[in-house]
PDB file of N, CA, C, O and CB in Angstrom:
ATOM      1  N   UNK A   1       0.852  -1.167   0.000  1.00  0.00           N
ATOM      2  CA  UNK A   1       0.000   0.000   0.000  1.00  0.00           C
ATOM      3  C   UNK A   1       0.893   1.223   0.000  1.00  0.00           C
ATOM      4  O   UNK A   1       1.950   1.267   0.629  1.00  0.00           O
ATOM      5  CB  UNK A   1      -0.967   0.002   1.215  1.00  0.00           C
ATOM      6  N   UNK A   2       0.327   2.395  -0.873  1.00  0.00           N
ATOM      7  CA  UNK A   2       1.154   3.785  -1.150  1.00  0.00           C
ATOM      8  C   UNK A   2       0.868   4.305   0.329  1.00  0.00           C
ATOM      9  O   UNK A   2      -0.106   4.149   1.064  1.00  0.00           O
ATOM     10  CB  UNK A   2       0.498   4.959  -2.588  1.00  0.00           C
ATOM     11  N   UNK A   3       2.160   5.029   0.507  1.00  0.00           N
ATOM     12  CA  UNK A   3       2.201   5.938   2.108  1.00  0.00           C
ATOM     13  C   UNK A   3       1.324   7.104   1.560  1.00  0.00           C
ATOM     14  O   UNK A   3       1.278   7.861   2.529  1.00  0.00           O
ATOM     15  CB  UNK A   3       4.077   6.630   2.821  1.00  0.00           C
ATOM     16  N   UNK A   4       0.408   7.835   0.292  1.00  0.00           N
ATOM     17  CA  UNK A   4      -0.357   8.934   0.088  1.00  0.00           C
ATOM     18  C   UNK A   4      -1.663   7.837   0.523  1.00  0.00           C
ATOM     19  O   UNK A   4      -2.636   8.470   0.934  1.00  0.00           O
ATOM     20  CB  UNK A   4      -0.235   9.803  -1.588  1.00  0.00           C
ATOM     21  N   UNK A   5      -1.827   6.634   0.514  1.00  0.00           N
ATOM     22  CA  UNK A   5      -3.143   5.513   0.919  1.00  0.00           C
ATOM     23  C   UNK A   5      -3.129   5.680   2.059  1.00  0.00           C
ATOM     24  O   UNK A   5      -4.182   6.075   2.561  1.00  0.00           O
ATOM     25  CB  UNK A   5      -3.114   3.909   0.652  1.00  0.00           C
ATOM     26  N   UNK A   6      -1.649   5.398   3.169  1.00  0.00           N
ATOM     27  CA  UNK A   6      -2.287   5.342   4.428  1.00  0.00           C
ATOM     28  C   UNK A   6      -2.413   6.597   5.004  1.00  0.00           C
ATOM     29  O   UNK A   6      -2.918   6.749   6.116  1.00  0.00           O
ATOM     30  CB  UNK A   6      -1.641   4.511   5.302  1.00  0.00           C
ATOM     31  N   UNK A   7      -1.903   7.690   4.188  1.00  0.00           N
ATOM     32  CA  UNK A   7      -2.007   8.910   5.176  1.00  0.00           C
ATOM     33  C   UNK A   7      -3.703   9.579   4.682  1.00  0.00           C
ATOM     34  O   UNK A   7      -4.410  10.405   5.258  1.00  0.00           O
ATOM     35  CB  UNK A   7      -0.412  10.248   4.838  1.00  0.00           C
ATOM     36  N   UNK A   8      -3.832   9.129   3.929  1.00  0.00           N
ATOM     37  CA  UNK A   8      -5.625   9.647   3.453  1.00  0.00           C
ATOM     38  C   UNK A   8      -6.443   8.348   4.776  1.00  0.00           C
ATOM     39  O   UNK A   8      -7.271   8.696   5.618  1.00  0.00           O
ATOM     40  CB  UNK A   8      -6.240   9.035   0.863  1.00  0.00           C
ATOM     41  N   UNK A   9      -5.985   7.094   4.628  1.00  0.00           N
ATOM     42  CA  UNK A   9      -6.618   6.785   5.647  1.00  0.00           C
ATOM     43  C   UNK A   9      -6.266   6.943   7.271  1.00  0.00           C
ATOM     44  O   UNK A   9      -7.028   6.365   8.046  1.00  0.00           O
ATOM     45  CB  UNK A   9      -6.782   5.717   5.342  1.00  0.00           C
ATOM     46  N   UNK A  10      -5.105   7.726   7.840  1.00  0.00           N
ATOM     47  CA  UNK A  10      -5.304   8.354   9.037  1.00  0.00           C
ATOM     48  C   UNK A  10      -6.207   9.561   8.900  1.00  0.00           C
ATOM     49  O   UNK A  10      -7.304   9.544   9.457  1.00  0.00           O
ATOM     50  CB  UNK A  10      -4.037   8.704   9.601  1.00  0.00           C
ATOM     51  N   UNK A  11      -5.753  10.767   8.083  1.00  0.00           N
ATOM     52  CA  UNK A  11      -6.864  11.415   7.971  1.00  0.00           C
ATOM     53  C   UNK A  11      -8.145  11.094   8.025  1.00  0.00           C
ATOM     54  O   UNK A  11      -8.769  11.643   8.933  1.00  0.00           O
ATOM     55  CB  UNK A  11      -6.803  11.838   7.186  1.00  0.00           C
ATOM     56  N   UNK A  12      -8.671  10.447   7.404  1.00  0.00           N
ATOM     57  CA  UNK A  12      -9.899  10.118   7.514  1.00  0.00           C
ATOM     58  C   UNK A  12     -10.296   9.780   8.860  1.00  0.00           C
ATOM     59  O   UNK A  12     -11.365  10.177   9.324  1.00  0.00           O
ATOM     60  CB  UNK A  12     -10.145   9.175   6.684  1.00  0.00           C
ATOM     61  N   UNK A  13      -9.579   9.150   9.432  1.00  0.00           N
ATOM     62  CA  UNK A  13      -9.717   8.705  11.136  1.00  0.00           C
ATOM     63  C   UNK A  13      -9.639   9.523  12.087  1.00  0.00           C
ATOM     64  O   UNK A  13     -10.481   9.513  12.984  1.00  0.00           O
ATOM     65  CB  UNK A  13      -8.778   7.855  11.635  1.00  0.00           C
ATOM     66  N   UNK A  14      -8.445  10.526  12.067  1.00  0.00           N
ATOM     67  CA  UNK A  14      -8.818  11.781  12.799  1.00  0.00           C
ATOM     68  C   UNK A  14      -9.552  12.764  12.749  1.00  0.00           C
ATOM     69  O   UNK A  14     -10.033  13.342  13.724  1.00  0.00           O
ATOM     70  CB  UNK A  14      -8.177  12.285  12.918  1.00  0.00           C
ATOM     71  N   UNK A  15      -9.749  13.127  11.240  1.00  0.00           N
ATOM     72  CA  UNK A  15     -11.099  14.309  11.385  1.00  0.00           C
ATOM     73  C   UNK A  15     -12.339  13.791  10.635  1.00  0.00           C
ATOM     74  O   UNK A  15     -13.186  14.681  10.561  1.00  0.00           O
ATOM     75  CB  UNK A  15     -10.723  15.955  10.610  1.00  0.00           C
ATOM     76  N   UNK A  16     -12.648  12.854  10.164  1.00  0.00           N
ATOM     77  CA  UNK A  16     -13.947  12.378   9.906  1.00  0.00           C
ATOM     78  C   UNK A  16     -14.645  11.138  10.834  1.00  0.00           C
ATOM     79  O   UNK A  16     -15.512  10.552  10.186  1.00  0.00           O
ATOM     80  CB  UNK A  16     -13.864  11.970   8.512  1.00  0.00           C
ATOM     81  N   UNK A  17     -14.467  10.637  12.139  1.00  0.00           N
ATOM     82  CA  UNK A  17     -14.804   9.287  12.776  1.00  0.00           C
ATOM     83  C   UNK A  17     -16.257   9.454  12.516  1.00  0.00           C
ATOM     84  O   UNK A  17     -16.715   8.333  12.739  1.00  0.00           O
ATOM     85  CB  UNK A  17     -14.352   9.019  14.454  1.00  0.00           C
ATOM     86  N   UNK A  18     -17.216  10.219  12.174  1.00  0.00           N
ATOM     87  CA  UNK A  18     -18.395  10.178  11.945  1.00  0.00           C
ATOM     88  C   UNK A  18     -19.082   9.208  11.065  1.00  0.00           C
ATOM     89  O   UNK A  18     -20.121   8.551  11.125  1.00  0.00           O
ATOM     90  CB  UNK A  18     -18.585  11.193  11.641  1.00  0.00           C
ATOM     91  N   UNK A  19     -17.895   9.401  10.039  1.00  0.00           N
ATOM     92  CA  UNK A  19     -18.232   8.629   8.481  1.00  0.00           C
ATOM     93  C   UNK A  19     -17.769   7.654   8.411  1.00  0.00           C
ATOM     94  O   UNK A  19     -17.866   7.013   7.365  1.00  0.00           O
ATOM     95  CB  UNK A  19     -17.819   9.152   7.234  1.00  0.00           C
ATOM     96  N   UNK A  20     -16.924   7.049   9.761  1.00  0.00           N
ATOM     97  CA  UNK A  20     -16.177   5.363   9.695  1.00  0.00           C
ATOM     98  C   UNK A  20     -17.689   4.233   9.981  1.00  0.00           C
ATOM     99  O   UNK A  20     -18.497   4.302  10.907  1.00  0.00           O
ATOM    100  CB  UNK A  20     -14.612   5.083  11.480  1.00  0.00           C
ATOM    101  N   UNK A  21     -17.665   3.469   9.075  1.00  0.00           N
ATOM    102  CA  UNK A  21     -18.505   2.462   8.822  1.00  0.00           C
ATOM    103  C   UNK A  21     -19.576   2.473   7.951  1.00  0.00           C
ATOM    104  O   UNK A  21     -20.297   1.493   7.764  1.00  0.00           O
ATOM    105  CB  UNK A  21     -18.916   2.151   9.783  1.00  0.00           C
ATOM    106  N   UNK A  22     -19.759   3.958   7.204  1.00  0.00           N
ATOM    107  CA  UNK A  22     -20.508   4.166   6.018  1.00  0.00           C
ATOM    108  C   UNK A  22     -20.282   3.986   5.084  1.00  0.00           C
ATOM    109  O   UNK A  22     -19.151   4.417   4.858  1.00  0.00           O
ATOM    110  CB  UNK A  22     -20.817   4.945   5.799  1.00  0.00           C
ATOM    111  N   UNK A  23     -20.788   3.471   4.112  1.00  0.00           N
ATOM    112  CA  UNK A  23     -20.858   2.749   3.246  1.00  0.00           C
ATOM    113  C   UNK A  23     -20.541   3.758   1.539  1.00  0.00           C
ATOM    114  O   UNK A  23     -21.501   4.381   1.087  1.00  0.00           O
ATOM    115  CB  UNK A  23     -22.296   2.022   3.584  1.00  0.00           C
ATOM    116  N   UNK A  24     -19.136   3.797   0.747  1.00  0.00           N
ATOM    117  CA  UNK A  24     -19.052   4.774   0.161  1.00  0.00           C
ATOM    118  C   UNK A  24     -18.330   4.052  -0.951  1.00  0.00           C
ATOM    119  O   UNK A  24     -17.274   3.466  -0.712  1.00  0.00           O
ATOM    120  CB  UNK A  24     -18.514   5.911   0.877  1.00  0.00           C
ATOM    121  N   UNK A  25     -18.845   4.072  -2.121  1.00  0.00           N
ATOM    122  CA  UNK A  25     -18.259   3.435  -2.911  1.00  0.00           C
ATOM    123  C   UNK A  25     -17.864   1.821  -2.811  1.00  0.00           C
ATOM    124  O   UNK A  25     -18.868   1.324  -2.302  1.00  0.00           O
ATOM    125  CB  UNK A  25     -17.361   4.162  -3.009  1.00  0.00           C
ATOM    126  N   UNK A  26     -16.948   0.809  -3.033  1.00  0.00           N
ATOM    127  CA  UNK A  26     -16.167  -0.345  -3.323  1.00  0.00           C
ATOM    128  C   UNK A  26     -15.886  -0.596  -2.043  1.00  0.00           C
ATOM    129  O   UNK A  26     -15.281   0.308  -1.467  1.00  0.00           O
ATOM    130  CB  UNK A  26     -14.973  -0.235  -4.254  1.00  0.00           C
ATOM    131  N   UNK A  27     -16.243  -1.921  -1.184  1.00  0.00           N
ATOM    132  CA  UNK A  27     -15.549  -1.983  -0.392  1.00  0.00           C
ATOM    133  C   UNK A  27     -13.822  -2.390  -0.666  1.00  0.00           C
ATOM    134  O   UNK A  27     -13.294  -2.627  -1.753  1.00  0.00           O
ATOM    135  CB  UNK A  27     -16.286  -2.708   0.308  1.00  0.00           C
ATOM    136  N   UNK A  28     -13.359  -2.379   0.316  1.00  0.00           N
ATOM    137  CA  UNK A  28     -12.017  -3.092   0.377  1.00  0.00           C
ATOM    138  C   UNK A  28     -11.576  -3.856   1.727  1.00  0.00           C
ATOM    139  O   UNK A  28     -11.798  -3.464   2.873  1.00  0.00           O
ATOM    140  CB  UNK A  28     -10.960  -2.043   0.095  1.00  0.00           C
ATOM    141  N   UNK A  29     -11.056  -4.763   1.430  1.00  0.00           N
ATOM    142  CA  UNK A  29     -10.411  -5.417   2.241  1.00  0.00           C
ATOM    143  C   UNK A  29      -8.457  -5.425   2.389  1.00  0.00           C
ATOM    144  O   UNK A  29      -7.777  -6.132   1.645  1.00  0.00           O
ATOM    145  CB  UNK A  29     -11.050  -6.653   1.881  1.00  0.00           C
ATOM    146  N   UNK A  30      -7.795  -4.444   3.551  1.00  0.00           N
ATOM    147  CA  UNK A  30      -6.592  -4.851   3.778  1.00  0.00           C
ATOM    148  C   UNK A  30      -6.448  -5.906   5.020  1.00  0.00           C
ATOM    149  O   UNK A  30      -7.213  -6.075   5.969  1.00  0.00           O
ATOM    150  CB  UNK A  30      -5.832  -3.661   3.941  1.00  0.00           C
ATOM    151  N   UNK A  31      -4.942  -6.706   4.634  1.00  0.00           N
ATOM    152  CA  UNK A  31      -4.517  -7.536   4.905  1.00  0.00           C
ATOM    153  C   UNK A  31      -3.282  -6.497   5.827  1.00  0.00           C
ATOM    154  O   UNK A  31      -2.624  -5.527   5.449  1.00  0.00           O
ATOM    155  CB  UNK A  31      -4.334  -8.537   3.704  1.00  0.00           C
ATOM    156  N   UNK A  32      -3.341  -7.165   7.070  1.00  0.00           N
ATOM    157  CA  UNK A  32      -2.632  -6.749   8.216  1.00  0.00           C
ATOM    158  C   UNK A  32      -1.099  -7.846   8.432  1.00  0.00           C
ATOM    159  O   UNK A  32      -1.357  -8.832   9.123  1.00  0.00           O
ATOM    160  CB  UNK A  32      -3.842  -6.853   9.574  1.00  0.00           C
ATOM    161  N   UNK A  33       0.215  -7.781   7.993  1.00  0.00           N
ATOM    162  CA  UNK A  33       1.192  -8.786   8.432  1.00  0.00           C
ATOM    163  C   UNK A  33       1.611  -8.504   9.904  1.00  0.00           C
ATOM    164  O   UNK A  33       2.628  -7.898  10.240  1.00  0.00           O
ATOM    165  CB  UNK A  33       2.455  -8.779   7.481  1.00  0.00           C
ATOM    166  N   UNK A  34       0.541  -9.109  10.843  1.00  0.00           N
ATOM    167  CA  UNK A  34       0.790  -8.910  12.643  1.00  0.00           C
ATOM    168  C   UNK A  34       1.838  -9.816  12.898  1.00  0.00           C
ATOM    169  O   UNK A  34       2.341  -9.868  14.020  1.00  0.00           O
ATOM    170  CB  UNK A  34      -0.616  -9.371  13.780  1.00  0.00           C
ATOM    171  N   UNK A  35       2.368 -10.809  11.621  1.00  0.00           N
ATOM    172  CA  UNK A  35       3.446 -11.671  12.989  1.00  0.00           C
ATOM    173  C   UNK A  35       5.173 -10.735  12.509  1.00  0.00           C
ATOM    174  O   UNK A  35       6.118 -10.835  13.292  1.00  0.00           O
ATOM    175  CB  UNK A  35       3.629 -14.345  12.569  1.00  0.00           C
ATOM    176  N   UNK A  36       5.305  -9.995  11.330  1.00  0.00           N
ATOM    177  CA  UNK A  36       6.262  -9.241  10.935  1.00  0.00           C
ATOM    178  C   UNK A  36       6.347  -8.446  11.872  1.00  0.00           C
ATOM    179  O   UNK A  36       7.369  -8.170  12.500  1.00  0.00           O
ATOM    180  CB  UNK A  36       6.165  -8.702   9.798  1.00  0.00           C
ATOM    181  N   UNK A  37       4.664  -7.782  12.118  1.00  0.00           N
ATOM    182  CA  UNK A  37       4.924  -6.465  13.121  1.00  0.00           C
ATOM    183  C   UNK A  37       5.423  -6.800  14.573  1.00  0.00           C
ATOM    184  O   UNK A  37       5.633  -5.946  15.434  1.00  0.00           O
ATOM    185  CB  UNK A  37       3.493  -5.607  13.338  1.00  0.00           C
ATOM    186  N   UNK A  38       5.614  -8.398  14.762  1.00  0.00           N
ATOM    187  CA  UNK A  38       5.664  -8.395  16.279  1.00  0.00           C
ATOM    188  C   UNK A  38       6.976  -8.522  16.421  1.00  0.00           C
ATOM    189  O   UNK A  38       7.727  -8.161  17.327  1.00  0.00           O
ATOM    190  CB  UNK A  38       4.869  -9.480  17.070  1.00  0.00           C
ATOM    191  N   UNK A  39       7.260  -9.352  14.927  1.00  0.00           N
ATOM    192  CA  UNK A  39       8.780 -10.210  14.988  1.00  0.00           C
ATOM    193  C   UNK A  39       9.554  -8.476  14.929  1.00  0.00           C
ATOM    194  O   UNK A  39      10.783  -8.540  14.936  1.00  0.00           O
ATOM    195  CB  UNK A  39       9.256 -11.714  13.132  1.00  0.00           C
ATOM    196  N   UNK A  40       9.131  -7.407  14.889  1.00  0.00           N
ATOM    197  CA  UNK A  40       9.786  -6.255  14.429  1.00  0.00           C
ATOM    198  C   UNK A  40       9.969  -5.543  16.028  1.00  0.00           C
ATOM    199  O   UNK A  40      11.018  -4.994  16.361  1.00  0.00           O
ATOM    200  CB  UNK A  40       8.795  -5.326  13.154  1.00  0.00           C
ATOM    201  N   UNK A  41       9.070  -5.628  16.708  1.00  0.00           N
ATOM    202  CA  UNK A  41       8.882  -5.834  18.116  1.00  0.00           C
ATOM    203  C   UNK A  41       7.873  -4.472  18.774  1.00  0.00           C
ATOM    204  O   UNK A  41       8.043  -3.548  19.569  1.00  0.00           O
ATOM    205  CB  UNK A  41      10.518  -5.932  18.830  1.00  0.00           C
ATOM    206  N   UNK A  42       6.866  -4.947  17.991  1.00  0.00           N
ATOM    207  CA  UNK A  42       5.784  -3.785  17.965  1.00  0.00           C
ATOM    208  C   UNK A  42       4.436  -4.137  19.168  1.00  0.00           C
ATOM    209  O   UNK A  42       3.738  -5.149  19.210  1.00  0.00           O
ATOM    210  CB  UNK A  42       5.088  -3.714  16.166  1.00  0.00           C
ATOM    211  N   UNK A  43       4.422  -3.752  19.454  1.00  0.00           N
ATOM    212  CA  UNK A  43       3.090  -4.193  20.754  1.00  0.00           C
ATOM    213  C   UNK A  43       1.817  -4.396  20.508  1.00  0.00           C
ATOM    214  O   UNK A  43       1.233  -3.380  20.130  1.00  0.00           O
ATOM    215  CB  UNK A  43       2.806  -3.178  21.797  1.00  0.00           C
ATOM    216  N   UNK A  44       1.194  -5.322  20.584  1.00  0.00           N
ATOM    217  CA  UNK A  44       0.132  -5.417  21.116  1.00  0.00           C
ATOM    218  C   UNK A  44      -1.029  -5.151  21.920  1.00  0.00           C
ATOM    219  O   UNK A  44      -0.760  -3.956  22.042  1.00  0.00           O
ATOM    220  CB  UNK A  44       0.283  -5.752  21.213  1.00  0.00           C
ATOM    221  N   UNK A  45      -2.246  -5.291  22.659  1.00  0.00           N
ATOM    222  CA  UNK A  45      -2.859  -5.388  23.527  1.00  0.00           C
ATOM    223  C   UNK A  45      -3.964  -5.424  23.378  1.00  0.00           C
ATOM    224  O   UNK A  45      -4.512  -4.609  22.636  1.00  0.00           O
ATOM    225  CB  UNK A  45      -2.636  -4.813  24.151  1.00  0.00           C
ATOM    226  N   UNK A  46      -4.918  -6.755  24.292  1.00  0.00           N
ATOM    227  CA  UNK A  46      -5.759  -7.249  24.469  1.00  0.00           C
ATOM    228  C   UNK A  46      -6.565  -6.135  25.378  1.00  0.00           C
ATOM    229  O   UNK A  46      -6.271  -5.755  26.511  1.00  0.00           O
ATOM    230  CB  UNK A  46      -5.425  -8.494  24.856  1.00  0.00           C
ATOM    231  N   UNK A  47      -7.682  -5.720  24.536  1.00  0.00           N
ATOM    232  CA  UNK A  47      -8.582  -5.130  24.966  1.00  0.00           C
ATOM    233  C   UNK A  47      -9.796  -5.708  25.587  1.00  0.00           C
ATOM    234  O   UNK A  47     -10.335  -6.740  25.187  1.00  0.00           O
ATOM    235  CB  UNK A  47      -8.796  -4.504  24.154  1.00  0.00           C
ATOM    236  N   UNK A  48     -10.200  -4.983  26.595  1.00  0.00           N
ATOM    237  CA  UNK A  48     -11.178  -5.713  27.810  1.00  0.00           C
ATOM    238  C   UNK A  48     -12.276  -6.802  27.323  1.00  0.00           C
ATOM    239  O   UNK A  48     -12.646  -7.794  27.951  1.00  0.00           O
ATOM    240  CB  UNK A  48     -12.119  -4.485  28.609  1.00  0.00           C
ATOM    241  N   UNK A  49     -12.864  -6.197  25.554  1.00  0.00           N
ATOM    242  CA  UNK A  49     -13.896  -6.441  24.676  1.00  0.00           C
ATOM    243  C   UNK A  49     -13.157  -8.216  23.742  1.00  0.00           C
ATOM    244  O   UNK A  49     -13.750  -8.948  22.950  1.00  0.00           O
ATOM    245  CB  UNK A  49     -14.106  -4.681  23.510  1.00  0.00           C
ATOM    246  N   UNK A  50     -11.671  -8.343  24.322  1.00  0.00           N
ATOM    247  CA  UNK A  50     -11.373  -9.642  23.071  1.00  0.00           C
ATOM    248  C   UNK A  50     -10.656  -9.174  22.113  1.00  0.00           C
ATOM    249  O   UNK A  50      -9.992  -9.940  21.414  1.00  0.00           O
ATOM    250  CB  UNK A  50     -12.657 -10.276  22.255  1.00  0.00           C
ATOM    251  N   UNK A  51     -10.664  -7.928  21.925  1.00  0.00           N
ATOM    252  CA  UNK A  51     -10.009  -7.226  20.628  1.00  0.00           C
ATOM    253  C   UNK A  51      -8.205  -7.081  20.616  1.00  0.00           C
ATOM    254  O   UNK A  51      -7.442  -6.320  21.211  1.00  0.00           O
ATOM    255  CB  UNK A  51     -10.716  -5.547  20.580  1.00  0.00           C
ATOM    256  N   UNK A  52      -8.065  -7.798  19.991  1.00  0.00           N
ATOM    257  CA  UNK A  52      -6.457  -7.057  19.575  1.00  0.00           C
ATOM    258  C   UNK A  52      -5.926  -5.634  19.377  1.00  0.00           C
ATOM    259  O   UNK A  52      -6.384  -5.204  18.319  1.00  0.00           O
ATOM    260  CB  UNK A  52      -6.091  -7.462  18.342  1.00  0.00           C
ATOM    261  N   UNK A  53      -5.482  -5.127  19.719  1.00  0.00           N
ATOM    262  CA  UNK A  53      -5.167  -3.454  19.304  1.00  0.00           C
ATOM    263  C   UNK A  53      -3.554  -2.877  19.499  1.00  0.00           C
ATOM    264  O   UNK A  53      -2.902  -2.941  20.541  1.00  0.00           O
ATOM    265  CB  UNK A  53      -6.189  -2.391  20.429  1.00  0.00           C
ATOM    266  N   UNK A  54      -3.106  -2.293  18.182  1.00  0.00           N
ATOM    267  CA  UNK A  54      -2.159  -1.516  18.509  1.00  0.00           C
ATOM    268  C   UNK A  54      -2.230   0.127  18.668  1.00  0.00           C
ATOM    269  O   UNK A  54      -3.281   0.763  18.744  1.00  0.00           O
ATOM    270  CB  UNK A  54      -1.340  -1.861  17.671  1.00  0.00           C
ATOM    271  N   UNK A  55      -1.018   0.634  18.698  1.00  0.00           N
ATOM    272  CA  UNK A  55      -0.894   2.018  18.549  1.00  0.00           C
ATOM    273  C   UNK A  55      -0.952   2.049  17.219  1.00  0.00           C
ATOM    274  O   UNK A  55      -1.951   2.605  16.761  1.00  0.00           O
ATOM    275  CB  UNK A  55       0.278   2.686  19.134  1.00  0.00           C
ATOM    276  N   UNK A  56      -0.253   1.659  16.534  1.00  0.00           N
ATOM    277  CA  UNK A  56      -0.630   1.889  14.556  1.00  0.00           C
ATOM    278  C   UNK A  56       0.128   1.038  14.151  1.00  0.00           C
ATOM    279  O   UNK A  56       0.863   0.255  14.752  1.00  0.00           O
ATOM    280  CB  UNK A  56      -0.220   3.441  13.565  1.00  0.00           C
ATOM    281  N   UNK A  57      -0.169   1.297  12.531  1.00  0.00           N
ATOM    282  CA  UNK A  57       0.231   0.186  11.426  1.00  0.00           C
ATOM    283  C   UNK A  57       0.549   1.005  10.450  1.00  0.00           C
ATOM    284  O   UNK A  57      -0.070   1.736   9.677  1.00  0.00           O
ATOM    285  CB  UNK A  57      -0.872  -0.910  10.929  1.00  0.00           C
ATOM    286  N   UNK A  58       2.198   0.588  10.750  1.00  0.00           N
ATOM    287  CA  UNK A  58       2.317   0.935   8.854  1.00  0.00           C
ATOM    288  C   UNK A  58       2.546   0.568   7.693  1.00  0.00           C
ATOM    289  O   UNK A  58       2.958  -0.570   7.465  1.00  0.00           O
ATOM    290  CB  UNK A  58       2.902   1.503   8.475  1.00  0.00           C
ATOM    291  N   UNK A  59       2.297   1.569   6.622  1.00  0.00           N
ATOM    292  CA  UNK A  59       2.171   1.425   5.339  1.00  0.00           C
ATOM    293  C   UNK A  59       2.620  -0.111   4.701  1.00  0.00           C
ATOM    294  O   UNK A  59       2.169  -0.812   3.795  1.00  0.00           O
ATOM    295  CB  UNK A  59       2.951   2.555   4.804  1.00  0.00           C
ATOM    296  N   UNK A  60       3.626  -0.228   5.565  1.00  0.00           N
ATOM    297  CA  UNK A  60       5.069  -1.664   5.140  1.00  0.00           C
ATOM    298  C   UNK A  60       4.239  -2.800   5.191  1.00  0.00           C
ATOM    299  O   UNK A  60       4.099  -3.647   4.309  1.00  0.00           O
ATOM    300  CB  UNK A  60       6.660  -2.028   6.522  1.00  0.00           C
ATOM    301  N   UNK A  61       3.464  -2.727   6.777  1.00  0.00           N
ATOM    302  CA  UNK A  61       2.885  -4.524   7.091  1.00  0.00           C
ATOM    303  C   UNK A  61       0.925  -4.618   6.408  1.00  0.00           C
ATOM    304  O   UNK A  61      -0.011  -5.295   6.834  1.00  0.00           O
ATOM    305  CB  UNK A  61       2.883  -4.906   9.660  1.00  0.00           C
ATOM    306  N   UNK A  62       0.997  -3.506   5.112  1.00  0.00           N
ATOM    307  CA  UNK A  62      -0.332  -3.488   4.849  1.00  0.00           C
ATOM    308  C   UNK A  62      -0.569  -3.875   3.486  1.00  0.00           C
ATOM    309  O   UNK A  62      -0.044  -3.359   2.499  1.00  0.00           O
ATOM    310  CB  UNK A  62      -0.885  -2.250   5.133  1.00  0.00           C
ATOM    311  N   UNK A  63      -1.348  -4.766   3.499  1.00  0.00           N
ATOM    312  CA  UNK A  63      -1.437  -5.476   1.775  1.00  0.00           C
ATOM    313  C   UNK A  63      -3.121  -5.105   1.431  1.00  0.00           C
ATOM    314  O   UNK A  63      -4.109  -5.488   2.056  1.00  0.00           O
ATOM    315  CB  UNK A  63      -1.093  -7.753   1.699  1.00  0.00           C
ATOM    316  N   UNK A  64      -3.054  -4.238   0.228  1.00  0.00           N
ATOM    317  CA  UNK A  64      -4.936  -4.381  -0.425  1.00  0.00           C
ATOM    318  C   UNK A  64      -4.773  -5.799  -0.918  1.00  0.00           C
ATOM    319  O   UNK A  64      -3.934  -6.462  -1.527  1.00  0.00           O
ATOM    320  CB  UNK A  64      -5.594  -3.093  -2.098  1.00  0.00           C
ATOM    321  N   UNK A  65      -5.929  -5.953  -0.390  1.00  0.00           N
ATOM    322  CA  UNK A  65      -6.290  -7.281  -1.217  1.00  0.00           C
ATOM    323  C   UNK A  65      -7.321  -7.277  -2.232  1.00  0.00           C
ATOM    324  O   UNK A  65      -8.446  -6.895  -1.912  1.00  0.00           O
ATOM    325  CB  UNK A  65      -6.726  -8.322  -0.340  1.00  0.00           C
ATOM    326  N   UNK A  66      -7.061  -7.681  -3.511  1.00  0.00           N
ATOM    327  CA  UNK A  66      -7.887  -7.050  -4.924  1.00  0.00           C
ATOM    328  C   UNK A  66      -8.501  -8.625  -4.725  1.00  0.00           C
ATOM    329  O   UNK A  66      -8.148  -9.527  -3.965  1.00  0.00           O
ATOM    330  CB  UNK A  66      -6.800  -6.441  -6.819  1.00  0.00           C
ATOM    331  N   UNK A  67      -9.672  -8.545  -5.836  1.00  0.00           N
ATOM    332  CA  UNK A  67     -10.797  -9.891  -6.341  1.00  0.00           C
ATOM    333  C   UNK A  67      -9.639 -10.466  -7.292  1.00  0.00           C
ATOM    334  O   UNK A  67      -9.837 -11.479  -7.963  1.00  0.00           O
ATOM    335  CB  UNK A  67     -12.640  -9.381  -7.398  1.00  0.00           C
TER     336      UNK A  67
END
């Protein structure tokens, strides 16, 4: 993924959270490489809800995945 992709999608996260989960055009699906990011020695944490969560992800461990 282009670093002008992930920085349109932080933007989008900091000043639009209104419009996260609406439905706009194509979906897409990215692919997250979490065992690179760990072997890289990036953190984790188990949120109260079950959820996995980091501080962020970048551009490097992020794959679009096309049809």
């Amino acid at each position: 993924m282009s670093e002008k992709l992930s920085k349109f999608f932080s933007y989008v996260l900091r000043h639009q959270p209104g419009s996260i989960g609406q439905r706009h055009g194509k979906p897409v699906v990215l692919q997250i490489d979490t065992l690179r990011m760990r072997d890289k020695g990036l953190a984790f944490f188990l949120a109260d809800n079950g959820v996995w969560l980091t501080d962020q992800v970048a551009p490097e461990f992020l794959t679009l995945m096309l049809d």
